[in-house]
C-alpha positions in Angstrom: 0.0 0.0 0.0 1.4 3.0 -1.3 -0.9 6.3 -0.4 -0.4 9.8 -1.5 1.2 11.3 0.9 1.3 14.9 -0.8 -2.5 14.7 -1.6 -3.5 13.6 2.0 -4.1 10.0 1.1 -3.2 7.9 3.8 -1.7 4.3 2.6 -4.6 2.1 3.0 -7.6 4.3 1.5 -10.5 2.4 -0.6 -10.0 3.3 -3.6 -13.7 4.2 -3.2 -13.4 6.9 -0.6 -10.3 8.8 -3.0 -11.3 12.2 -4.2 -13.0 12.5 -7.8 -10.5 15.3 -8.4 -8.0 13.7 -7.7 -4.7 12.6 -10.1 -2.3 9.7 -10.1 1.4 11.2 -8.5 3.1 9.6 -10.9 1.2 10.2 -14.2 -1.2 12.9 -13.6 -4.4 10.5 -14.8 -7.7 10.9 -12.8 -9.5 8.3 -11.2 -11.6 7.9 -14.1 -8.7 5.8 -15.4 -8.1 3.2 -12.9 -10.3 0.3 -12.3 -10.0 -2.7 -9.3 -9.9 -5.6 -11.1 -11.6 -8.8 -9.9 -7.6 -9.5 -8.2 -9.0 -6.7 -6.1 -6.0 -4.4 -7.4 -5.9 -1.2 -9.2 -4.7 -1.2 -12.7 -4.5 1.6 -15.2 
C-alpha cells in the first residue's frame, strides 16, 4: 500500500473513498482511469 502522501491519502484508503478530483502522483491520470480488477487491485 502505497498512499499519496502529498495529496493527503493515507496508505490504505479504498480506492472508493479517493477524491474525484484527484490525479495519479506519478502520471497525472484521474480516477476515471483506474479500475479494481476482480484480483482486487488497481490497474490503469
Amino acid at each position: 500500500m502505497i498512499g499519496d502522501v502529498d495529496n493527503s491519502i493515507p496508505p490504505g484508503t479504498p480506492f472508493g473513498q479517493i477524491p474525484p478530483g484527484w490525479r495519479c502522483p506519478k502520471c497525472g491520470s484521474t480516477k476515471e482511469f483506474f479500475k479494481i480488477e476482480d484480483d482486487g487491485k488497481i490497474h490503469f
